[in-house]
Wavefront OBJ file of the C-alpha trace (Angstrom):
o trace
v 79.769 106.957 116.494
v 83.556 106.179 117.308
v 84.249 107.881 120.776
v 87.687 108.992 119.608
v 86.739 111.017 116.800
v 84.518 114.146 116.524
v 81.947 113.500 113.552
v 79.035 114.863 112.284
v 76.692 114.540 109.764
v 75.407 118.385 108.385
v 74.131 119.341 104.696
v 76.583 119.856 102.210
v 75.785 123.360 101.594
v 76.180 124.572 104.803
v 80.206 123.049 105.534
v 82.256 125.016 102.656
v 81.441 128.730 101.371
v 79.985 128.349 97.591
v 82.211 129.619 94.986
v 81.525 130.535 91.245
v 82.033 127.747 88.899
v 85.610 127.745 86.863
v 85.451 130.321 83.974
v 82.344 132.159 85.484
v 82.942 135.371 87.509
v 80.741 136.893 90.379
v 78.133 139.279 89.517
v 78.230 142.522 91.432
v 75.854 143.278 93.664
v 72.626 145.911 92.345
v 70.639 147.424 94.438
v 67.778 145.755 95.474
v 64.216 146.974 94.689
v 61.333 146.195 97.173
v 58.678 144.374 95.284
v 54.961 145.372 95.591
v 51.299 143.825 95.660
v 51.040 141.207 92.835
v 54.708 140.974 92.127
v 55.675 140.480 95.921
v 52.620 137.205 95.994
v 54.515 135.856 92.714
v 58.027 136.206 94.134
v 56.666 134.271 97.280
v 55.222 131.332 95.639
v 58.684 130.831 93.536
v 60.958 131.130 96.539
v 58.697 128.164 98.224
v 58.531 125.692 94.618
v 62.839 126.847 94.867
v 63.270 125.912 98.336
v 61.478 122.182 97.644
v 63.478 121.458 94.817
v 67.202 122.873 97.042
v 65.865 120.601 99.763
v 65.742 117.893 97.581
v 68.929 118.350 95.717
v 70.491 118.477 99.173
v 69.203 115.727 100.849
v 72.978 113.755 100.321
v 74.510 114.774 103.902
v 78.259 115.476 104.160
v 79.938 113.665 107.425
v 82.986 115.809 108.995
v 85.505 114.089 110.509
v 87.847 115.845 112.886
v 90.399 113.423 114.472
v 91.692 113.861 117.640
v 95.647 113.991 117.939
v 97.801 112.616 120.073
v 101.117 112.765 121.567
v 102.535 109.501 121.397
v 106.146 108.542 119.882
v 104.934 106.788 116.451
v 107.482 104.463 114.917
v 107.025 104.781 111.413
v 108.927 103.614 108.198
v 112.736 105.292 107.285
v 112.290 107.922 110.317
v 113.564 107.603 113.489
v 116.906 105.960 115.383
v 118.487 103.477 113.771
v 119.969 100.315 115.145
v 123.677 99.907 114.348
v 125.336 96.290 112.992
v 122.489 95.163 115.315
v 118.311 94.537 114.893
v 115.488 95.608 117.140
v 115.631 92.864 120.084
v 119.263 92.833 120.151
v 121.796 93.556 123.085
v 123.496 97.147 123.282
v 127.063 97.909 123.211
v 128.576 98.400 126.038
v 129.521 101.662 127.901
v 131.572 104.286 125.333
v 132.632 101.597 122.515
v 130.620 100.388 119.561
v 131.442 98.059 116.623
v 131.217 98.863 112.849
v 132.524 97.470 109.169
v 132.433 93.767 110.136
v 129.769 91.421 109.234
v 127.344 91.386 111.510
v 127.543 89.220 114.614
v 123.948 87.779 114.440
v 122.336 87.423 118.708
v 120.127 84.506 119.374
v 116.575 86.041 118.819
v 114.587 86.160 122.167
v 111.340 86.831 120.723
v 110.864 90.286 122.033
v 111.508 93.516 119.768
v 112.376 95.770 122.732
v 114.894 97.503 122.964
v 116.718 98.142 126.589
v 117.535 101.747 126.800
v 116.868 102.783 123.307
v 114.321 103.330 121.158
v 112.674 100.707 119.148
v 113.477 101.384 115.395
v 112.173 101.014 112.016
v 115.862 101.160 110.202
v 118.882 98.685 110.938
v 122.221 100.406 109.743
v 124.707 97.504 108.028
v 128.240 99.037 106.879
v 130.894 96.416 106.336
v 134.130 96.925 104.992
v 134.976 96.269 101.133
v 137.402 93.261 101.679
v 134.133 91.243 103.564
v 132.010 91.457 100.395
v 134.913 90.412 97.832
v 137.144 88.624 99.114
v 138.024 87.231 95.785
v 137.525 89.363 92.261
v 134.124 89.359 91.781
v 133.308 87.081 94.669
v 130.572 88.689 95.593
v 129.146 87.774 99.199
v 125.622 88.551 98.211
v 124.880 86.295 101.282
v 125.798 89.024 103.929
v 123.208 91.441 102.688
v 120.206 88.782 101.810
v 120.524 87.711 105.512
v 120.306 91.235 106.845
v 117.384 92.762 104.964
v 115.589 89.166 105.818
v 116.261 89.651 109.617
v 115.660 93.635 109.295
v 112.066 92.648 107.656
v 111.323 90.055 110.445
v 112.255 92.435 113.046
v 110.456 95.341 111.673
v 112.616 97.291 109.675
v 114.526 98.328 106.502
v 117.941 98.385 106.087
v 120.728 101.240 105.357
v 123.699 100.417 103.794
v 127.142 101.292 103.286
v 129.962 99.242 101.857
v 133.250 101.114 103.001
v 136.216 100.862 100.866
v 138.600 100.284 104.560
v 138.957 101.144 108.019
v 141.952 102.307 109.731
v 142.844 98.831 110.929
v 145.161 96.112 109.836
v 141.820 94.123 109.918
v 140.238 96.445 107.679
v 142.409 97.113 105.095
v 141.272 96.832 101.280
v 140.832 93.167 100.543
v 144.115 91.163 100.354
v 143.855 90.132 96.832
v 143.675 94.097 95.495
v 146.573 94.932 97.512
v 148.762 92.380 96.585
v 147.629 94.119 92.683
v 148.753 97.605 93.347
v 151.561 96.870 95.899
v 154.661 98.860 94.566
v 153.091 100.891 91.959
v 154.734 104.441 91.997
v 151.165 105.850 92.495
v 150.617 103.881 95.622
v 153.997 105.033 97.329
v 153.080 108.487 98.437
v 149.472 108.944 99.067
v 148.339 112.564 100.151
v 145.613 112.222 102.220
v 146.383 110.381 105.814
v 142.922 108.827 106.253
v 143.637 107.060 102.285
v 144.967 103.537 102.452
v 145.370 103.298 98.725
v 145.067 105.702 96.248
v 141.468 105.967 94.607
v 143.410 107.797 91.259
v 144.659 104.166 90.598
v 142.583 103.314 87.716
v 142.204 100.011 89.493
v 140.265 101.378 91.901
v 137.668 102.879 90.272
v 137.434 99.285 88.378
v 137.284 97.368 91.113
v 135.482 99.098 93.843
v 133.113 101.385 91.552
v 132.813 97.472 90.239
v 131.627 96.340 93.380
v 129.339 99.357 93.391
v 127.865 98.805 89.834
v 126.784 95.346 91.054
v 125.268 96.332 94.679
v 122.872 98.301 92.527
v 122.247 95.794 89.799
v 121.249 93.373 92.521
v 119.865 95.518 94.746
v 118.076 98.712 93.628
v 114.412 99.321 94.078
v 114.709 95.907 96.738
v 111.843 96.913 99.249
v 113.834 96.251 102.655
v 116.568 98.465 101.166
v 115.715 101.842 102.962
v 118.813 103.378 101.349
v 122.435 103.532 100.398
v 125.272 105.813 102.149
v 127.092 106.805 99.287
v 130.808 106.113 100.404
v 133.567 106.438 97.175
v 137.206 106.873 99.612
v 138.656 107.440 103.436
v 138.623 106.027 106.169
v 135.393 104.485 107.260
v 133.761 105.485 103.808
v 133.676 109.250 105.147
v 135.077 110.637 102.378
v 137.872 112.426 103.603
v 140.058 113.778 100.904
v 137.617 113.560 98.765
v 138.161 117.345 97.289
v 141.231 116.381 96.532
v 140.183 114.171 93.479
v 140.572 114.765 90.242
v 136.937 116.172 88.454
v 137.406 112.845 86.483
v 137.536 110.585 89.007
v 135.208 112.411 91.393
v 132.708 112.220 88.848
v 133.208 108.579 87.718
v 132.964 107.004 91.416
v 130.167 108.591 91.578
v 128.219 108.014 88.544
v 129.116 104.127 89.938
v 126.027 105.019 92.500
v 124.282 107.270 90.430
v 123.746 104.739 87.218
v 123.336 102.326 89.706
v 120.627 103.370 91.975
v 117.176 104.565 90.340
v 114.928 104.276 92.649
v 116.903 103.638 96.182
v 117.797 107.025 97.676
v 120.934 107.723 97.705
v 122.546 110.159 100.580
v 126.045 111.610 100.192
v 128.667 112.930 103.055
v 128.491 116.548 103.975
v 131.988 117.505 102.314
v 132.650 118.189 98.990
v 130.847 120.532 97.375
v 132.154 119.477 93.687
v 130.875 116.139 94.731
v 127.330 117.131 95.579
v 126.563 119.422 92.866
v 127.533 116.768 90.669
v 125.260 114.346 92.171
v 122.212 117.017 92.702
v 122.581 117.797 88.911
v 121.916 114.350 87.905
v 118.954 113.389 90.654
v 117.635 114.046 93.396
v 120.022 112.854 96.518
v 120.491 113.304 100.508
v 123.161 113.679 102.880
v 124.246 112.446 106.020
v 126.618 113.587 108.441
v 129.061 111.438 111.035
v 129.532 113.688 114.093
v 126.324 114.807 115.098
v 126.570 116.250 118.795
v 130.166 117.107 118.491
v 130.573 120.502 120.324
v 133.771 120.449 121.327
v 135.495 117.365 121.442
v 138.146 117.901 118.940
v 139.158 121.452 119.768
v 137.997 123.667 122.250
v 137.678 126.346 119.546
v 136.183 124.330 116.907
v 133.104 122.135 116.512
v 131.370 120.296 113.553
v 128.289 121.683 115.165
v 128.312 125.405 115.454
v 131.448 126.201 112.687
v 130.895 122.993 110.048
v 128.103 121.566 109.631
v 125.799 124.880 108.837
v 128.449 126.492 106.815
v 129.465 123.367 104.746
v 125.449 122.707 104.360
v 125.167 126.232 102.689
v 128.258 126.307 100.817
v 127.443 122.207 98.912
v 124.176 123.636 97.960
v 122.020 121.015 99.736
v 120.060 123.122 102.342
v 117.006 122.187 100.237
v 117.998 118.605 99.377
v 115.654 117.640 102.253
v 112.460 118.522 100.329
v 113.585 114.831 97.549
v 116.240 113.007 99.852
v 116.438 111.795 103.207
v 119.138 113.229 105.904
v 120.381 110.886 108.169
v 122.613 111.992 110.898
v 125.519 109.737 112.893
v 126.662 110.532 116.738
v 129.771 111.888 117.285
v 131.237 109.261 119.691
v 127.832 107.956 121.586
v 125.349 109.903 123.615
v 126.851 109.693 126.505
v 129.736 110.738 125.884
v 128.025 114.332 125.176
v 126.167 113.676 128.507
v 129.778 113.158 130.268
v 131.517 116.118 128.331
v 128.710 118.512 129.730
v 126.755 119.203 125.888
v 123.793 120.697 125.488
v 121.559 117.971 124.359
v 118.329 120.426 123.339
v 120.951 122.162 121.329
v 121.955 119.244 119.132
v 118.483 118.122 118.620
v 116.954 121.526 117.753
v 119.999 122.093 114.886
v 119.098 118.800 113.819
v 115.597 119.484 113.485
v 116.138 122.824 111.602
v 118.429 120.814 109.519
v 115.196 118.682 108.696
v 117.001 115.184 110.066
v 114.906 112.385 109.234
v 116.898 109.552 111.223
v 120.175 108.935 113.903
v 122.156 106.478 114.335
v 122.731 106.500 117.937
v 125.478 103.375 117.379
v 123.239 100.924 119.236
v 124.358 102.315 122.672
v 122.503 103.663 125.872
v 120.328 106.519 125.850
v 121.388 108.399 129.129
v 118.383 107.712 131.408
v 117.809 111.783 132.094
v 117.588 112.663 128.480
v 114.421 110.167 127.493
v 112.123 113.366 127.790
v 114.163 115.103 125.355
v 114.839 112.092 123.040
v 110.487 111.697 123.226
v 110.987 114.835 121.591
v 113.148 114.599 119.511
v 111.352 111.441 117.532
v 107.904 113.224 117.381
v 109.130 115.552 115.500
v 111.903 113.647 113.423
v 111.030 113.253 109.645
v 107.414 113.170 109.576
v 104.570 112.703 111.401
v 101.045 112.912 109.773
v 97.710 114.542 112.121
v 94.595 114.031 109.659
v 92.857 117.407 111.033
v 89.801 116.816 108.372
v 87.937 114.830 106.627
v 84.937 114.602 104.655
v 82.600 112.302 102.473
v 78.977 111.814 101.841
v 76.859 110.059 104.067
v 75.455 107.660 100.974
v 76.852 106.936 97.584
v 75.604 104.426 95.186
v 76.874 101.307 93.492
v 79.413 102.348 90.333
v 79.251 105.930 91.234
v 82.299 108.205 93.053
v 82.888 108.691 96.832
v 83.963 112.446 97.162
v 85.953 113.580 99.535
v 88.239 115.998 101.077
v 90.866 115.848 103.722
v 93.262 118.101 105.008
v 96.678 116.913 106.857
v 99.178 118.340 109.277
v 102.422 116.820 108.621
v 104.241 117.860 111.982
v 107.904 116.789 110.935
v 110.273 118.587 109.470
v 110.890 116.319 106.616
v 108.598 114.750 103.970
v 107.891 110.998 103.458
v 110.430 110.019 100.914
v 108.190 106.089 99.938
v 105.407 106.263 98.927
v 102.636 104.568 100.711
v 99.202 104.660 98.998
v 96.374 106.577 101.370
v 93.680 104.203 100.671
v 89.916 103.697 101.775
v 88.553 100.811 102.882
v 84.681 99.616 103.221
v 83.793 97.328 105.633
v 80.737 95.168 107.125
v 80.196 91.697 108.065
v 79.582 90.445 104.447
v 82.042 92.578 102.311
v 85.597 94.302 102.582
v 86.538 96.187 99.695
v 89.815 98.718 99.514
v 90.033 101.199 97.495
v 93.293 103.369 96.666
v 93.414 107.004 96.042
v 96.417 108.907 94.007
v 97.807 110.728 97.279
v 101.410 111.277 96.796
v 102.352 111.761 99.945
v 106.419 112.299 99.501
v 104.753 115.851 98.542
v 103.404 116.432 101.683
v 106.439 118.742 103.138
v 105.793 120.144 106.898
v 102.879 122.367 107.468
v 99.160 121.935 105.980
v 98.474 119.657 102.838
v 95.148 119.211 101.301
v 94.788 116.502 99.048
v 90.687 116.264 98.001
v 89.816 113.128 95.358
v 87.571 110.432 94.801
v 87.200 106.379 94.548
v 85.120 105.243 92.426
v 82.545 102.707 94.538
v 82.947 98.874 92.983
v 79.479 98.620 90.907
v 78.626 95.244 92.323
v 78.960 96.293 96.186
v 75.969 95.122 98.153
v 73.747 97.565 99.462
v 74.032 98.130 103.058
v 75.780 100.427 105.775
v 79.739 100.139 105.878
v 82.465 100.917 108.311
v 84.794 103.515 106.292
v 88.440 103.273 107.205
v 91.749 105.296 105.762
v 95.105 104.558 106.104
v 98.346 104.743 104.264
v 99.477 101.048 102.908
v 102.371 99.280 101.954
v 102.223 99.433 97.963
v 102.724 95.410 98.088
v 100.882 94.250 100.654
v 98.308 96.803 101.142
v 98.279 96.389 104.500
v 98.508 99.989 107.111
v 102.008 100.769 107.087
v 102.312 104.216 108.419
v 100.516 105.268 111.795
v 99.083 108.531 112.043
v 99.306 111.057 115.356
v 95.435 110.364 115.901
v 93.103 108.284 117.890
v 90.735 105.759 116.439
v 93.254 103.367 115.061
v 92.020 100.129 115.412
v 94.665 97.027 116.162
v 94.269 95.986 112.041
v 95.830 99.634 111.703
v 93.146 100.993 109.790
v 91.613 104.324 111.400
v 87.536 105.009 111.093
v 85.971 107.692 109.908
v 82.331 106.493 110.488
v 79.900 104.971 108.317
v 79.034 105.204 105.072
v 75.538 103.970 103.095
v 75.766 102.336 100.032
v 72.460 102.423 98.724
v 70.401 100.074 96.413
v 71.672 99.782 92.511
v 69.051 101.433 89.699
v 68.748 98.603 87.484
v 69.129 95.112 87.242
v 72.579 93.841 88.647
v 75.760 93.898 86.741
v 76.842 90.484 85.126
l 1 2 3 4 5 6 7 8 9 10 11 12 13 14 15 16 17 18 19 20 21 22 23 24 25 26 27 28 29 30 31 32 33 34 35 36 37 38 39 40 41 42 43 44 45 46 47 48 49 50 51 52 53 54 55 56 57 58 59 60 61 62 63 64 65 66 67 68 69 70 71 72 73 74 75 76 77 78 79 80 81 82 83 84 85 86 87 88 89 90 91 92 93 94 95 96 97 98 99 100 101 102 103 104 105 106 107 108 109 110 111 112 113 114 115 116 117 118 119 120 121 122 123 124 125 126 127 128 129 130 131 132 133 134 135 136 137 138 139 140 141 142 143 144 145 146 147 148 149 150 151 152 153 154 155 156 157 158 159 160 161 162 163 164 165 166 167 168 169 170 171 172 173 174 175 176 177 178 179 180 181 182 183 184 185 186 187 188 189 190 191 192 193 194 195 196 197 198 199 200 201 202 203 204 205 206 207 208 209 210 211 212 213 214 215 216 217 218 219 220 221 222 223 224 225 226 227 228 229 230 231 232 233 234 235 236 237 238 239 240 241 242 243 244 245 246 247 248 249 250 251 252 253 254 255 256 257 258 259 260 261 262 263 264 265 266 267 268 269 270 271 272 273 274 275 276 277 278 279 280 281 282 283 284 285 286 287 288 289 290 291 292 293 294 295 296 297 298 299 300 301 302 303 304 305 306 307 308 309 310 311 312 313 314 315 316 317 318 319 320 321 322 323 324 325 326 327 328 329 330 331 332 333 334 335 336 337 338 339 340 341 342 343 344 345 346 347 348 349 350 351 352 353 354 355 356 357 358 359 360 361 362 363 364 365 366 367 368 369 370 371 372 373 374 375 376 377 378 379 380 381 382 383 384 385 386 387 388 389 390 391 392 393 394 395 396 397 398 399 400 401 402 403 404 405 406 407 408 409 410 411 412 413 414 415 416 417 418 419 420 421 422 423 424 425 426 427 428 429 430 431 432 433 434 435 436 437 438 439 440 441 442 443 444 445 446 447 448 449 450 451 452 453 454 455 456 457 458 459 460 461 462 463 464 465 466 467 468 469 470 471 472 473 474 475 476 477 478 479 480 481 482 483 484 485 486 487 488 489 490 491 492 493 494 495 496 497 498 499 500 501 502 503 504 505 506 507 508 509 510 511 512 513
């Protein structure tokens, strides 16, 4: 028996109450009549042939599993902080300053994923500015991305993207060769918007950034280190500022430019315009993402994104439930300690991010103040989700080309659901035979609170008899190998957790050919 789980074995008819079969009702109870002389002897003698033949039916014992849970910080896939321009292993910024929109400066690997001061991650944020990917019409540097979601893989984790149309720089302006195309155009020479370096009404614009857009998702959707894409169509650092102020016609068409685009990567859109989202959430599913998190003060002493933006706007773009389809990622508002130097309330910003259902932060690759660790420990075991198997059971034996039924119950502790899906398979093990077997758990339905998914596998007719190890765990759909760790004990280091042991007992009949 594994030490870190509470198991038993106990008949089947004693675990679960016994309920009528589907499309038969209950009798009512009659009153019972006592039975007298011969009757009563005849009564007897049935009760003992019916209790033989029960004891038979229910010799196949039912093994409980109850998993113990426990408290550690999980790192799990598309949940959690996020590095920023940088990958697990790599040097911080330093102090208050952090760097964003160039290509990334790649840091001599040292061999160790740690990361000094700051969580390790499962997502690696890339956003680089429009004129670094084209550089020429149609140039595409394809190069810049393939070498980040290779490193992001070998270091662990996926990548999130965002191409931003400029900065606020004269080294990130639009790429040379489209301003020297729409220098002096009447439309460019008033522009109404101060965080707008050209004007996205140009028809040019839409052509040759939604363009660029078109082709990120022709080359890139559904790519399995692409985590997802921050949906960024004008302003300043791809934040979208003055986006209300487009036309319905253009809003719409820069859009569609991710929303044709991208099938199967999520998509998550800025916290702004509420034309812009409803759009979008009429079409498919999407998320949102915000870039001042922790900002509770700092721009007014009257004002703050956090107590008289953020839930308003949330309300008022209709995406309060996007979280149950699409991911929300959240962005600090400066770095974290700046909010530890201004005086914030730290428990404060984490708690309205959790009720906002945040499944990752990008911290900007900089410093976790050393006091707050207890309350970023927090923070991450309860950030997206975070799966306690409380339950499971199977029978003790099955037999060669017949079903393994089971039933399982699961805690997901987050406050978001899974948004891949990773199979929940089964896996039977000795020394002469490993055999895996995948269930149909969809667990991107498994918001926060209780989930019950009960199923069976059918068991390969040509295993061996014999006694088996029986594992779970939920796989990446490619390699099937344990992707996802669960808040339990009894993982073992191939990241497969046992249940106990099943018997698979000798085939009826000569073997199969």
């Amino acid at each position: 028996m594994n030490r870190f789980l509470e198991s038993g074995v106990v008949p089947a008819h004693d675990d679960r109450e016994r309920k009528p079969a589907r499309g038969h009702s209950r009798a009512l109870p009659m009153r019972p009549r006592c039975p007298r002389g011969p009757v009563l002897s005849r009564l007897l003698r049935g009760f003992l042939v019916l209790g033989a033949c029960l004891g038979s039916a229910l010799a196949a014992d039912l093994v409980v599993v109850r998993p113990q849970e426990i408290e550690d910080v999980l790192v799990n896939p598309g949940i959690g902080f996020t590095t920023f321009q940088r990958f697990n292993g790599d040097r911080l910024n330093d102090g208050l300053k952090w760097t964003e929109g160039f290509p990334i400066e790649y840091q001599p690997f040292t061999g160790s994923l740690t990361n000094q001061d700051h969580p390790l991650t499962s997502i690696a944020y890339f956003r680089v500015y429009w004129k670094f990917v084209e550089p020429d019409p149609k140039a595409y540097r394809w190069d810049l991305f393939d070498q980040a979601l290779a490193t992001a893989r070998a270091r662990g984790q996926t990548l999130l993207l965002r191409i931003a149309p400029y900065g606020t720089g004269k080294d990130s302006d639009v790429p040379a060769w489209y301003r020297t195309l729409v220098i002096g155009q009447d439309i460019e020479k008033s522009l109404p918007v101060e965080k707008w370096r050209v004007h996205p009404e140009n028809p040019l614009y839409l052509r040759h950034f939604g363009g660029l857009i078109r082709a990120l998702g022709a080359h890139y959707d559904g790519h399995p280190d692409l985590e997802l894409v921050d949906v960024s169509v004008v302003g300043a650092w791809g934040e979208g500022a003055g986006s209300e102020e487009l036309t319905e016609a253009t809003r719409q068409a820069l859009l569609d430019c991710y929303l044709d685009a991208f099938h199967t990567t999520p998509l998550v859109l800025q916290l702004q315009d509420e034309k812009a989202t409803r759009y979008a959430l009429a079409k498919r599913p999407v998320g949102w993402r915000v870039d001042c998190l922790g900002d509770l003060g700092g721009f007014s002493k009257t004002w703050s994104h956090m107590n008289d933006y953020y839930p308003q706007t949330l309300i008022q773009t209709g995406m309060q439930e996007a979280w149950r389809r699409a991911p929300v990622t959240m962005e600090a508002c400066w770095v974290m300690q700046h909010w530890k130097n201004e005086g914030w309330d730290i428990d404060h910003i984490i708690d309205e991010s959790l009720k906002w259902h945040i499944s990752s932060f990008n911290a900007k690759s900089s410093p976790v103040p050393p006091e707050w660790w207890p309350q970023v420990n927090r923070w991450l075991k309860r950030m997206g989700y975070r799966f306690v198997l409380r339950k499971f059971t199977y029978p003790a034996a099955v037999k060669p080309g017949g079903p393994l039924t089971f039933t399982s119950w699961w805690d997901n502790e987050g406050v978001a659901p899974c948004y891949r899906r990773f199979p929940l398979g089964l896996r039977f093990k000795n020394d002469q035979r490993t055999e895996v077997l995948l269930t149909g758990a969809d667990i991107t339905k498994w918001l926060p609170g209780d989930n019950v998914f009960d199923s069976a596998v059918a068991v390969p007719a040509d295993l061996p008899a014999g006694d088996y190890e029986l594992g779970l765990a939920l796989l990446d759909p490619l390699s099937q190998a344990p992707k996802v760790k669960l808040a339990i004990r009894g993982g073992g280091e191939d990241g497969w957790y046992r249940l106990g042991t099943v018997k698979v007992e000798p085939r009826a009949g000569p073997d199969p050919p």
